[in-house]
C-alpha positions as CSV (number, residue, x, y, z in Angstrom):
1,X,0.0,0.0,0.0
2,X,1.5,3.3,-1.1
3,X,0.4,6.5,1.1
4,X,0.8,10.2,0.4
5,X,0.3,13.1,1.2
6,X,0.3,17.0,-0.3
7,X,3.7,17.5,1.1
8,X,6.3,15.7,-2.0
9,X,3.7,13.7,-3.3
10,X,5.2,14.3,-6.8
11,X,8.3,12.1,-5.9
12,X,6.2,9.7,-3.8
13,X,3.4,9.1,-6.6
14,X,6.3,8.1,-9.4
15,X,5.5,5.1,-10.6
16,X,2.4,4.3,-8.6
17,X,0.0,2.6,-11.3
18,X,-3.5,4.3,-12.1
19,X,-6.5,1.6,-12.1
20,X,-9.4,2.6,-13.2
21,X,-11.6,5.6,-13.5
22,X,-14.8,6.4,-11.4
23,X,-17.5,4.5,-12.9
24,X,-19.7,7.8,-12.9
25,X,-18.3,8.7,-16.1
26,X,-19.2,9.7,-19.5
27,X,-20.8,7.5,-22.4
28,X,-29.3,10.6,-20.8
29,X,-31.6,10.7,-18.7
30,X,-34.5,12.6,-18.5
31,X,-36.9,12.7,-15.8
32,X,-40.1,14.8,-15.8
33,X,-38.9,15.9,-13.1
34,X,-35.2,16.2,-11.3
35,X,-34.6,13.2,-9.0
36,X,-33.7,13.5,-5.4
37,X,-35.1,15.8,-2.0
38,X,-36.0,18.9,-1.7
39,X,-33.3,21.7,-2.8
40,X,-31.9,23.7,0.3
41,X,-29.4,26.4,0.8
42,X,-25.7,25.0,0.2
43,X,-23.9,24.7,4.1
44,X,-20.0,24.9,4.1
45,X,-18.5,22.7,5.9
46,X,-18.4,18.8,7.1
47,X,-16.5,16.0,5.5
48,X,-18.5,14.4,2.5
49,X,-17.7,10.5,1.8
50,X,-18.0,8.9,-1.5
51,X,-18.5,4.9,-1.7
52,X,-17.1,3.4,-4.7
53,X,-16.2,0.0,-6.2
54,X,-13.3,1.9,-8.0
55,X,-9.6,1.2,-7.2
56,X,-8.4,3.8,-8.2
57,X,-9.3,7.8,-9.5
58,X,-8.0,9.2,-12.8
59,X,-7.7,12.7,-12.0
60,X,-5.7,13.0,-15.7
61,X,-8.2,14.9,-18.2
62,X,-6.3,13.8,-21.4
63,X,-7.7,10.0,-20.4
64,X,-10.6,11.0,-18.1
65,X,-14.4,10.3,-19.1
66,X,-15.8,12.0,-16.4
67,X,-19.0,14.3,-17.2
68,X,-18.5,17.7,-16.0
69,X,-20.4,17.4,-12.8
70,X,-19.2,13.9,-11.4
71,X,-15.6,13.4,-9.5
72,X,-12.8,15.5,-12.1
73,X,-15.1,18.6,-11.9
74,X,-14.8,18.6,-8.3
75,X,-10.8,19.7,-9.2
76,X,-10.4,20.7,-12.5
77,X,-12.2,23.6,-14.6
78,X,-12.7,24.1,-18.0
79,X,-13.9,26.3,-20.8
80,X,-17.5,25.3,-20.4
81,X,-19.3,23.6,-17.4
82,X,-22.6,22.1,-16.9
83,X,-25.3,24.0,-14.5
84,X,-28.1,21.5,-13.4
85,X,-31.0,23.7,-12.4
86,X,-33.1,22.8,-9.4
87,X,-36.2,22.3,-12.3
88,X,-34.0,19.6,-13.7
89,X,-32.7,21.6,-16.8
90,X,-29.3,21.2,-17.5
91,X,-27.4,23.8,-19.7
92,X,-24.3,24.6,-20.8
93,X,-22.3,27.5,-19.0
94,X,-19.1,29.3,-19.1
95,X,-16.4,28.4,-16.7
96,X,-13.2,29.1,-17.2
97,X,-14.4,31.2,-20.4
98,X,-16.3,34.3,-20.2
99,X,-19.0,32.7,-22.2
100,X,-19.8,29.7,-24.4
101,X,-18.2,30.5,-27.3
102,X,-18.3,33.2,-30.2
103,X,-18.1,31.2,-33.3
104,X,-17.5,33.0,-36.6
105,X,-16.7,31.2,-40.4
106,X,-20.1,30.1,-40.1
107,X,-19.7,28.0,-37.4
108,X,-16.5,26.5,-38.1
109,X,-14.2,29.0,-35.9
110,X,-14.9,29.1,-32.0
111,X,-13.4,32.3,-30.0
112,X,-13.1,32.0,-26.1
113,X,-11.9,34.7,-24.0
114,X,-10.3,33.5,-20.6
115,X,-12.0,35.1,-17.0
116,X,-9.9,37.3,-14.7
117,X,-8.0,36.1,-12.2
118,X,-7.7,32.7,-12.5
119,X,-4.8,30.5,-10.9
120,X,-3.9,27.1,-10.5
121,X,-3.7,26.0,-6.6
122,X,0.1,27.1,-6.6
123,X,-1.3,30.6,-7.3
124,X,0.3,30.5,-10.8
125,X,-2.2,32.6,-13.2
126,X,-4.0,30.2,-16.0
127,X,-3.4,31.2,-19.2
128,X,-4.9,30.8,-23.0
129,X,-1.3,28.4,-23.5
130,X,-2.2,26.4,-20.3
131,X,-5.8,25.2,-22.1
132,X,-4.4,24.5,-25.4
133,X,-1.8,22.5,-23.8
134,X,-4.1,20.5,-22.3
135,X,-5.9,19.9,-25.1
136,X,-2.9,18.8,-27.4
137,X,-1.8,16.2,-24.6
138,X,-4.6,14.4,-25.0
139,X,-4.0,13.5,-28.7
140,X,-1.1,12.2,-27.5
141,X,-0.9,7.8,-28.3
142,X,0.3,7.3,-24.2
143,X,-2.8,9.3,-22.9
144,X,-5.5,7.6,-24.5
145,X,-8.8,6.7,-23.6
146,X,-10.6,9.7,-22.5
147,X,-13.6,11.4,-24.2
148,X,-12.0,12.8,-28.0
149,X,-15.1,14.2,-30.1
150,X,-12.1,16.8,-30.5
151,X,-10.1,14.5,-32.5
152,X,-11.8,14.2,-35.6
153,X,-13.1,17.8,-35.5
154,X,-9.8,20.2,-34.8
155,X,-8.2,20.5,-38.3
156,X,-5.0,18.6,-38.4
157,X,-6.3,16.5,-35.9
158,X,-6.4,13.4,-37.6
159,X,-2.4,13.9,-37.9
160,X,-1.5,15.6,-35.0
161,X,0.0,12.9,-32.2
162,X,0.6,15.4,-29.0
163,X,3.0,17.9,-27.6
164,X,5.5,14.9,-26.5
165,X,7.4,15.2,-29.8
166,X,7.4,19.2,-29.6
167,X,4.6,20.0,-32.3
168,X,1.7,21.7,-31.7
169,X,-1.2,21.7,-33.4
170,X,-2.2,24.5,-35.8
171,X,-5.7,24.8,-35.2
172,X,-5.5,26.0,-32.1
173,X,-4.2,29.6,-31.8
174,X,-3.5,32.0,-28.7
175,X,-3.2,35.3,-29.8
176,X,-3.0,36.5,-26.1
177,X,-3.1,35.0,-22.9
178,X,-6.7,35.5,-22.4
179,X,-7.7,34.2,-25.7
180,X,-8.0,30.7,-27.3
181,X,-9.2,30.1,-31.3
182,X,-10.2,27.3,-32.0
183,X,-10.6,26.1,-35.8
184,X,-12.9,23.4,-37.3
185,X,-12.8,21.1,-40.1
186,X,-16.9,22.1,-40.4
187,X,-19.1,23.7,-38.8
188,X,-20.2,21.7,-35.3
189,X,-23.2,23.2,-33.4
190,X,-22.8,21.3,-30.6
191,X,-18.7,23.2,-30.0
192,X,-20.3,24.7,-26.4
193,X,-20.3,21.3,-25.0
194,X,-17.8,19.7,-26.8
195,X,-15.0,22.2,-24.7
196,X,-17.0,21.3,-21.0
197,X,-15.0,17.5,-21.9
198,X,-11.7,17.2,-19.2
199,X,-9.3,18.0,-22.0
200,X,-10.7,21.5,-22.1
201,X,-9.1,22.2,-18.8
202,X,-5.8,23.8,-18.2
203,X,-2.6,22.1,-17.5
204,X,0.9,23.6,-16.9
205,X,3.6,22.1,-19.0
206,X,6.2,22.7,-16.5
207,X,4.3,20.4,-14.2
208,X,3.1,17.8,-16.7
209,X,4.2,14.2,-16.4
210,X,2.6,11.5,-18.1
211,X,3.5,8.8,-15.1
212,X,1.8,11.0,-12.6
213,X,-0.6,13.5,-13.4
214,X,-3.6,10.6,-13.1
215,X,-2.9,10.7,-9.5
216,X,-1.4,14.0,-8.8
217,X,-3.2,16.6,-11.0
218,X,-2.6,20.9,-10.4
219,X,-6.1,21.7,-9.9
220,X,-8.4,24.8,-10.7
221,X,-11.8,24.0,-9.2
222,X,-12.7,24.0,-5.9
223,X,-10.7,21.1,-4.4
224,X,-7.0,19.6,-4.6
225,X,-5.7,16.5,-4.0
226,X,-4.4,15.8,-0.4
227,X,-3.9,12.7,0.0
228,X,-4.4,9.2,-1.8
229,X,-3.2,5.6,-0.4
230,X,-2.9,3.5,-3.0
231,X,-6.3,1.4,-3.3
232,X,-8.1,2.3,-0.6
233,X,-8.6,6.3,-0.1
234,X,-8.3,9.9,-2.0
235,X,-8.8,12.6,-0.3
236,X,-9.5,16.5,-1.5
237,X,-9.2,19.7,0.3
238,X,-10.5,23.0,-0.3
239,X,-8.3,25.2,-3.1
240,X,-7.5,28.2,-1.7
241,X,-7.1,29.4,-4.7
242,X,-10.3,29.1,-5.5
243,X,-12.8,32.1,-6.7
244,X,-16.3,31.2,-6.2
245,X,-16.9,34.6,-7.6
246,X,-16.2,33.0,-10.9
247,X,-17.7,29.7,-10.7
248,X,-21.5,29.3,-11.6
249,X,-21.3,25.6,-11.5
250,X,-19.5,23.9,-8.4
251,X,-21.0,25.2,-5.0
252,X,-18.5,23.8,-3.3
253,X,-20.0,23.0,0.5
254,X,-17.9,20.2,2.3
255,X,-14.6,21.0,3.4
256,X,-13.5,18.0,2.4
257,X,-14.4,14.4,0.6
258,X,-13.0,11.2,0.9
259,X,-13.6,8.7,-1.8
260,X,-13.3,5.5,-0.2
261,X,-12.2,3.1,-2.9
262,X,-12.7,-0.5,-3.8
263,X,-15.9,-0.9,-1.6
264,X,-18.0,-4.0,-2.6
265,X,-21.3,-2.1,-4.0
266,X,-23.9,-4.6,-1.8
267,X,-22.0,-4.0,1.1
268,X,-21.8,0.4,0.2
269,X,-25.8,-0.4,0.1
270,X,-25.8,-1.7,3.5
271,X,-24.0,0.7,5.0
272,X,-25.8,3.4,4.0
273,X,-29.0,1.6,4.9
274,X,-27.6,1.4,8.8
275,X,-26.9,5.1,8.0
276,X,-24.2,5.0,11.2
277,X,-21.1,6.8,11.7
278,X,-19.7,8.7,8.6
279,X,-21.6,7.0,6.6
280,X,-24.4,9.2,7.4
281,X,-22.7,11.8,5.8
282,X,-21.6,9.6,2.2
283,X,-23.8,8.5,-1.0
284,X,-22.3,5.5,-2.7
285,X,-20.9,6.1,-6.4
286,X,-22.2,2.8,-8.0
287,X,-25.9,2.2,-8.8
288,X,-27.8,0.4,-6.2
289,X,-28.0,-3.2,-6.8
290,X,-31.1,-4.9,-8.1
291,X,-30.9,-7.5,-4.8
292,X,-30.8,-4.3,-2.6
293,X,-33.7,-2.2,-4.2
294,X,-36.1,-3.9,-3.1
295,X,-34.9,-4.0,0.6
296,X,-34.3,-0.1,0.6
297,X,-37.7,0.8,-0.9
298,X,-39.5,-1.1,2.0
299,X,-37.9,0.6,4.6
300,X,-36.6,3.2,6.3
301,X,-33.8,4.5,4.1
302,X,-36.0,4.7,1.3
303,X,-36.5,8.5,1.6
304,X,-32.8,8.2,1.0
305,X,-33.1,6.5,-2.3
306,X,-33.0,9.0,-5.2
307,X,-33.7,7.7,-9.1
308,X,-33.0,9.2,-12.1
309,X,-35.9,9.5,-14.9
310,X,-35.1,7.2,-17.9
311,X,-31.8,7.4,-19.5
312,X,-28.8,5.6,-20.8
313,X,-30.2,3.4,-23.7
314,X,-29.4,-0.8,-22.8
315,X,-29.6,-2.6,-25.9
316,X,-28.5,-5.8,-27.4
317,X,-26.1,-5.2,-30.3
318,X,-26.0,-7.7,-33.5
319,X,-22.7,-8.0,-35.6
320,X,-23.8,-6.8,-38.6
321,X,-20.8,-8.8,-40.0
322,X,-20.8,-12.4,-38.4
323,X,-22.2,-15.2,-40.7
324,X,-26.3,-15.1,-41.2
325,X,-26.6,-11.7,-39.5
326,X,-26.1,-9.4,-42.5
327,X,-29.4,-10.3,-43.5
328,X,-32.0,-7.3,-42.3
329,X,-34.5,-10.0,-41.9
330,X,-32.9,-12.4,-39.6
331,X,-31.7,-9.3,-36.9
332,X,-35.4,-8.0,-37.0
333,X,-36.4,-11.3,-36.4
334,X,-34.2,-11.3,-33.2
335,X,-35.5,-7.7,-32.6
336,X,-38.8,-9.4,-32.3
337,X,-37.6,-12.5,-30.3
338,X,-36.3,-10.2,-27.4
339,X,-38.2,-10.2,-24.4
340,X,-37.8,-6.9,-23.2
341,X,-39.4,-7.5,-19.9
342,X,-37.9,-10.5,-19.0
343,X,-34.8,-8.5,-19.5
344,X,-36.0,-5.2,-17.6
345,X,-37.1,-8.2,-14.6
346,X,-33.7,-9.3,-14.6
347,X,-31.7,-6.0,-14.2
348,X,-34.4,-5.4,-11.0
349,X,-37.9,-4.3,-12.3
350,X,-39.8,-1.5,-13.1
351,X,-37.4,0.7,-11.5
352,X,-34.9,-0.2,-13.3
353,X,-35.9,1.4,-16.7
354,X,-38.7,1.9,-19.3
355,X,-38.8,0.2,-22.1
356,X,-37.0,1.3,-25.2
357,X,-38.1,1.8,-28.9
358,X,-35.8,4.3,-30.5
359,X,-32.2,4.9,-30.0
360,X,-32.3,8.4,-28.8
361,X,-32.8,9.0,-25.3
362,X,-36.3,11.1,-24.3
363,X,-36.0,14.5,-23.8
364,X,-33.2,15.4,-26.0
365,X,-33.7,16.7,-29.1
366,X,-34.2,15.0,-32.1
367,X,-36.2,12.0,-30.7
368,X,-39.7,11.2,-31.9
369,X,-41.7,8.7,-31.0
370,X,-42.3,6.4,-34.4
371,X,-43.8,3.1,-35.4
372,X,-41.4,0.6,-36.7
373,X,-43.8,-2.6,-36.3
374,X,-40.5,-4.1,-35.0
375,X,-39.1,-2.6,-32.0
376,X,-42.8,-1.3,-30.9
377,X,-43.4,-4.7,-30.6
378,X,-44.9,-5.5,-27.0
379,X,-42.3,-5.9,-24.5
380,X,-42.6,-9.8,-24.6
381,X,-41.8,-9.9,-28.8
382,X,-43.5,-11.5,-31.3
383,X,-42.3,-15.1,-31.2
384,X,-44.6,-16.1,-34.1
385,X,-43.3,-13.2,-35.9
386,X,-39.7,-13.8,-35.6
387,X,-40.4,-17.4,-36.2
388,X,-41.7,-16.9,-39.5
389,X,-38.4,-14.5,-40.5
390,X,-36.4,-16.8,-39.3
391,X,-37.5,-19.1,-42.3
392,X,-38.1,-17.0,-45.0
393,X,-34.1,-16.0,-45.0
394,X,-33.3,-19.6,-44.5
395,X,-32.0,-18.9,-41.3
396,X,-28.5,-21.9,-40.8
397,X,-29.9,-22.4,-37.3
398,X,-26.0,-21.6,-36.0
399,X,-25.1,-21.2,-32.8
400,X,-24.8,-17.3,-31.6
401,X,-22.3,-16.6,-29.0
402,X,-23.9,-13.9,-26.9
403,X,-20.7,-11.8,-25.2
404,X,-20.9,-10.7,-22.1
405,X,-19.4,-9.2,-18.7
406,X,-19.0,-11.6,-16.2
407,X,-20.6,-9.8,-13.4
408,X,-23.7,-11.7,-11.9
409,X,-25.6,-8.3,-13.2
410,X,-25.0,-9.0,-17.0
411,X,-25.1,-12.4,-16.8
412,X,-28.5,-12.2,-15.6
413,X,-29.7,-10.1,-18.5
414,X,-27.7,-12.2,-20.4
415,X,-29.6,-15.1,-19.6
416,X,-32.8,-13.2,-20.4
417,X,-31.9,-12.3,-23.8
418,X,-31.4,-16.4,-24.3
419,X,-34.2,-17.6,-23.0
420,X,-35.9,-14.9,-25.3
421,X,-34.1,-16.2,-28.4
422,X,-34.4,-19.3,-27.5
423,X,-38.3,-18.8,-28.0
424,X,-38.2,-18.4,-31.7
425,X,-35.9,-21.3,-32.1
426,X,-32.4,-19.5,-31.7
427,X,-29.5,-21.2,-30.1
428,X,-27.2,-19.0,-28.1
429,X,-24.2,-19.7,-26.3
430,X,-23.6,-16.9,-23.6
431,X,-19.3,-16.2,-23.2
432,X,-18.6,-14.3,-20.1
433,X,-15.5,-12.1,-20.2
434,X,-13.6,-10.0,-17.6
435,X,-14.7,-6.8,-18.2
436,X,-11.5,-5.6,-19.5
437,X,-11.3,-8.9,-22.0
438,X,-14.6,-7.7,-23.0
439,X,-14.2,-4.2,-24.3
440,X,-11.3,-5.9,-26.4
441,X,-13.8,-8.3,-27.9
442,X,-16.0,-5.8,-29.2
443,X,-14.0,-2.5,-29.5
444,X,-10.9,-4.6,-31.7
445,X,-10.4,-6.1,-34.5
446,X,-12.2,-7.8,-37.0
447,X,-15.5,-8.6,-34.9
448,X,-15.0,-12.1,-35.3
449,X,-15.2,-13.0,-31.6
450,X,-19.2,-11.7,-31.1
451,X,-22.4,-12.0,-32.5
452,X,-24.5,-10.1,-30.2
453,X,-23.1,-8.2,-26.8
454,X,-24.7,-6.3,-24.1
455,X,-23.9,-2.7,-23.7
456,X,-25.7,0.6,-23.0
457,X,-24.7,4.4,-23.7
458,X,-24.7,7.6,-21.9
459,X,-24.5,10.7,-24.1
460,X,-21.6,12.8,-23.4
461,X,-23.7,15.5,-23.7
462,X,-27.3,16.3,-24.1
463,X,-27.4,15.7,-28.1
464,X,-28.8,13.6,-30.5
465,X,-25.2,13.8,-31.5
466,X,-24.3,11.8,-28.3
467,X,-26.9,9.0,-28.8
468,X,-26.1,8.2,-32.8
469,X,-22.3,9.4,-33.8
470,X,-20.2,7.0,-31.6
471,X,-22.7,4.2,-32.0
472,X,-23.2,3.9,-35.9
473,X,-21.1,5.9,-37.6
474,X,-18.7,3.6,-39.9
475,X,-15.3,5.6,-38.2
476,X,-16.1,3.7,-34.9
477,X,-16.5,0.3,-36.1
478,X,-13.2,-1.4,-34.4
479,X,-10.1,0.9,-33.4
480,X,-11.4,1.2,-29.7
481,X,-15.1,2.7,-31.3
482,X,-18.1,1.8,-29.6
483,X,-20.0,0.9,-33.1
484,X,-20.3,-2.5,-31.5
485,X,-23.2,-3.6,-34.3
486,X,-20.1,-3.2,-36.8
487,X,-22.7,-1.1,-38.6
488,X,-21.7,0.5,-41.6
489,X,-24.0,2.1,-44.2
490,X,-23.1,5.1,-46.3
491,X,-26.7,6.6,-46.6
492,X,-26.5,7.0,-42.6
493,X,-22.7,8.4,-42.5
494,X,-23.8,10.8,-45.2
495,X,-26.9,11.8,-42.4
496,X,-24.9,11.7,-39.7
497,X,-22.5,14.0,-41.0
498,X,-25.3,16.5,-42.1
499,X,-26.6,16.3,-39.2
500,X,-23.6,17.1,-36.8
501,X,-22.1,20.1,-39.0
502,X,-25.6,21.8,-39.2
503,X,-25.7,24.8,-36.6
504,X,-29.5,25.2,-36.3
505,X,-30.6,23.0,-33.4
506,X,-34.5,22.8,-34.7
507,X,-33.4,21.6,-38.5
508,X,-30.3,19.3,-36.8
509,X,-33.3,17.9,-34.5
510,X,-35.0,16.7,-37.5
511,X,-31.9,15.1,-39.4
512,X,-31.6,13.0,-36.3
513,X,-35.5,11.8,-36.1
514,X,-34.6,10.7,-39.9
515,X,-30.9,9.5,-38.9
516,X,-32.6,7.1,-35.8
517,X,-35.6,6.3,-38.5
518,X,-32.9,5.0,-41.2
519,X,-30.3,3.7,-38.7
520,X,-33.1,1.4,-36.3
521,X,-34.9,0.1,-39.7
522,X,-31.6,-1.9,-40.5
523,X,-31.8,-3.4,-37.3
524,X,-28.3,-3.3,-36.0
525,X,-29.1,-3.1,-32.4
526,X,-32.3,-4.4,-30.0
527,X,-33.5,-1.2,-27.7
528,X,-34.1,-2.7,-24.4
529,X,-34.9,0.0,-21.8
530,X,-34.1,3.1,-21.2
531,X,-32.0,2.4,-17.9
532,X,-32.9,4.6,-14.7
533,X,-30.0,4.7,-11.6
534,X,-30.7,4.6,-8.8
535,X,-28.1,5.8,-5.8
536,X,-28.8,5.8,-2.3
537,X,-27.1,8.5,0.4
538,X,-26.8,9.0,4.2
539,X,-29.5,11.4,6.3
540,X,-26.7,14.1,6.4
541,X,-26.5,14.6,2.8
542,X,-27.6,17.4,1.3
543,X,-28.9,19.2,-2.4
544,X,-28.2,15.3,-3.5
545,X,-30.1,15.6,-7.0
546,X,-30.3,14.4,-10.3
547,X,-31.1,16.1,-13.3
548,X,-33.3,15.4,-16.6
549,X,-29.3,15.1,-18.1
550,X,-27.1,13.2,-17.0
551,X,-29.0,10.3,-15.1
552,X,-26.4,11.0,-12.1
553,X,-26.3,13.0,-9.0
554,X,-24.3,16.4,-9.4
555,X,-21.2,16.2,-7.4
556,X,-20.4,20.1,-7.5
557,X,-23.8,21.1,-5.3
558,X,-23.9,18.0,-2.8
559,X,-23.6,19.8,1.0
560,X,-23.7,18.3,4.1
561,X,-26.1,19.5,7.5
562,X,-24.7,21.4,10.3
C-alpha cells in the first residue's frame, strides 16, 4: 500500500500505477422531473464520503471520461461547465471562459476569452497556452482513452500525435493569454459542450508528467488533492485558490471528501441503509444493486433513495458482419424475439428502466416517437413473428455466442436475452468475459469473436449527436469505437455528417428523427430500456439531486447539515 500526502507527493506518486476511472463517467436521462429531496441552501463545511467499487481515481483529463459534474469537476475547470437547475434543466455555462463561445466562419471557428484572475492551486495565473496545452496532450498515443469528439473535428487532428514530440497543433491559436481560437474542419453546433470535456481544462507544462498527473493533478476548481493511499482512499481539500466569484457551476460545501475506494457495491448499500457513523454523511458512487432495491424501498432508508428518470439506452447489439446476421430480416427477427421484460425483470424491475423503442434517449432533441412494427413490438416480442423471419431467410440455425461481462448483473440479463431467443428457435451460447477482455472483444479487431453483446450508452452531452455518432457511424466500427453492431451504411454516414455540422438546433433535431428512423430500420441493435439509476445517500447529505441530463447525482452542489 503506497500512502501520500500534499507534502512531496510528486516524488512519492512516481510510478504508482493508475487503475481505473470512477464509474460515474461519461458514455441521458430525463426525468419529468429532477430526482432526489428537496433543494436547500448549500452549508459549508463537514467531511463528504463517496463509496465506490473503483480502485483507483483518474484525476488526468487527457484519459478521463468524467461528465462535467461527477468526480474530475470537483478539481479541474474548464472552458464550459454544466449548471443543473433545481427544475431539472441542464445547460451549458461558461467556466473558465467568459462565455460559451463566439463562433465566426459560419460556425466553423470558436473564440473564447479567458476570465480574470484565475490560478492554479500554486497561485500561478491560468493562461490561453495552459488550455491548449491541455488539449494537445490528450492527442497524445500514451494518454488515450478519454472522451475525444475533439479529434476528428480540430483541423489537423487526424495527424496531430501530442506535444511529447514538440509539435503543436495549428488549429488551435493563442493570440494573447486570455484568448483561445479554435478552428474546425466544419461547422459543429454542438462546440459549447464539446469544450465542457476534461481535455478542455488547463494544464501547466512545467508540471506535466505522463507517469503522474492521473494521481497527482494541479487543480483549478474547488478542491485539490491531499492525500491518496494506493487502493483504498483519495482525499480533496478546499483550493484556496479558488474564486467562487467565478464559478456558476461547483458550490463547493464540504470542506472535504474522501472517496473510499474498492468498496463492494452490496456492502456500500448496507451501509448506507444502517446510516451509522460517517456513513451518514456519504452516498455510494455505484448504482444500487437490483438485490438491494427492493430491501431499501420497504424501509426506512428509502426516503434516502433517489432515481433518475429514464436514460442511458441498454440494448443488445448484433454483428452486422458475423455469418447469417447481414441479413435485415434475420436481426429483425431477433429484434422481435427479445423479451424486453424478461430482460428489464432481470436488471431489477420496473425501476430499473422503461422500455426502449428508439435509439435516442427522451427528452433530447431530435427523438420522436415512431412506429417501426418491429421494435414497438410489445415488451414480450413476437415469437410467431420472428419465427416466420427466421425461415423466410433460410436462417443456418447456427449457434450465436452472446458476449458478455462476467458480473452476476450482465449475466443475468444475459440469460434473459437467451431464453428470449431461444423462443423463436435461436440457439445461443452466452461467453462471459472480464470486463477488461470484454471491451477488447467488441471495440478490436475484426469482430469475429461476437455475435450479439450487451452494452448501453450515456451521451456525453445532451445531443442527438451523443446518442447516434459514436454508435453507428462507420469511423467507430473497431479501433477502440463503440459501433459494437459493426454497422456501416453510407446513406446513414452521409446523415450523420449533415446532421452534426448543421448549426441550427431545430433543423439538426430533425436530421436526427430521420438519422434514428434510417439507422433502427436496418436493425443493428435491440433497444431494451431506457435504464434509470438509482443511488442511495446518508441522512446528512444534502442538495443530493439528479437532473433530466445526465442520469447522475451532481457532485459540485452536494452539501452536508450542520
Amino acid at each position: 500500500m503506497t500512502t501520500t500526502s500534499r507534502t512531496g507527493r510528486r516524488a512519492a506518486l512516481a510510478g504508482v500505477a493508475v487503475a481505473t476511472t470512477l464509474a460515474l463517467t461519461a458514455c441521458n436521462a430525463n426525468a419529468p422531473e429532477p430526482a432526489g429531496g428537496e433543494t436547500t441552501a448549500v452549508q459549508q463545511g463537514g467531511e463528504l464520503h463517496v463509496l465506490t467499487s473503483s480502485t483507483a481515481i483518474n484525476w488526468d483529463p487527457a484519459t478521463s471520461q468524467n461528465l462535467a459534474i461527477t468526480t474530475l469537476g470537483l478539481v479541474e475547470r474548464r472552458l464550459t461547465s454544466w449548471r443543473t437547475d433545481p427544475d431539472g434543466t441542464t445547460e451549458v455555462v461558461p467556466d473558465l471562459a467568459t462565455d460559451t463561445g463566439t463562433p465566426s466562419d459560419d460556425g466553423a471557428t470558436w473564440t473564447y476569452t479567458l476570465k480574470d484572475g484565475l490560478t492554479f492551486e500554486d497561485g500561478t495565473p491560468v493562461t490561453s497556452a495552459d488550455v491548449k496545452y491541455s488539449v494537445e496532450r490528450s492527442f497524445a498515443p500514451e494518454l488515450s482513452g478519454g472522451l475525444g469528439y475533439h479529434k476528428g473535428l480540430l483541423e489537423g487532428g487526424d495527424d496531430y500525435t501530442g506535444p511529447y514530440d514538440g509539435g503543436e497543433l495549428d488549429s488551435i491559436e493563442t493570440p494573447d493569454d486570455r484568448t483561445i481560437v479554435f478552428h474546425l474542419d466544419s461547422a459543429y453546433g454542438d462546440w459549447p459542450w464539446i469544450v465542457s470535456m476534461p481535455a478542455f481544462g488547463a494544464v501547466p507544462e512545467d508540471q506535466d508528467d505522463v507517469e503522474t498527473y492521473a494521481t497527482d493533478p494541479v487543480a483549478t476548481g474547488p478542491y485539490r488533492v491531499a492525500e491518496t493511499v494506493e487502493g483504498t482512499s483519495v482525499t480533496l481539500e478546499r483550493n484556496p485558490e479558488w474564486d467562487p466569484e467565478t464559478d456558476d457551476a461547483r458550490a463547493a460545501g464540504p470542506d472535504s471528501i474522501v472517496f473510499e475506494l474498492g468498496q463492494d457495491e452490496t456492502v456500500v448499500a448496507q451501509r448506507l441503509i444502517a446510516d451509522s457513523g460517517t456513513d451518514a454523511s456519504a452516498f455510494g458512487a455505484s448504482f444500487v444493486p437490483p438485490a438491494q432495491l427492493a430491501q431499501v424501498q420497504q424501509g426506512p432508508a428509502k426516503d434516502r433513495l433517489v432515481t433518475s428518470g429514464p436514460g442511458a439506452l441498454a440494448y443488445l447489439a448484433i454483428n452486422t458482419e458475423a455469418e447469417g446476421l447481414d441479413d435485415v430480416d434475420v436481426r429483425k427477427a431477433i429484434s422481435l424475439a427479445v423479451d424486453k421484460n424478461a430482460y428489464r425483470v432481470a436488471a431489477g424491475g420496473e425501476i430499473s428502466g422503461d422500455f426502449a423503442t428508439t435509439l435516442v434517449t427522451p427528452g433530447i432533441p431530435g427523438r420522436e416517437e415512431y412506429s417501426d412494427g418491429v421494435n414497438d413490438a410489445a415488451p414480450e416480442g413476437d415469437v410467431e413473428r420472428a419465427e416466420q423471419l427466421l425461415e423466410d431467410a433460410g436462417w443456418s440455425g447456427r449457434e450465436l455466442r452472446l458476449v458478455v461481462q462476467d458480473d452476476a448483473p450482465n449475466l443475468a440479463r444475459a440469460q434473459a436475452i437467451q431464453q428470449g431467443l431461444e423462443r423463436a428457435g435461436l440457439t445461443v451460447k452466452i461467453v462471459p468475459q472480464a470486463a477488461d477482455v470484454w471491451t477488447q472483444t467488441v471495440t478490436q479487431g475484426d469482430g469475429s469473436g461476437y455475435d450479439l453483446t450487451l452494452s448501453s450508452w450515456q451521451p456525453d452531452f445532451p445531443s442527438a449527436n451523443g446518442n447516434i455518432q459514436p454508435l453507428f457511424h462507420s469511423s467507430q466500427v473497431g479501433g477502440g469505437g463503440y459501433n459494437l453492431a459493426r454497422y456501416a451504411d453510407p446513406e446513414a454516414d452521409e446523415l450523420i455528417e449533415q446532421a452534426t455540422q448543421e448549426t441550427d438546433a431545430e433543423q439538426a433535431a430533425k436530421l436526427w428523427v430521420e438519422a434514428d428512423k434510417l439507422i433502427l430500420g436496418d436493425a443493428p441493435v435491440v433497444p431494451l430500456i431506457y435504464t434509470k439509476n438509482s443511488f442511495l445517500h446518508g441522512s446528512k447529505v444534502e442538495n443530493f439531486r439528479i437532473p433530466d441530463f445526465p442520469a447522475y447525482p451532481n457532485y459540485l452542489q452536494v452539501s452536508l447539515s450542520r
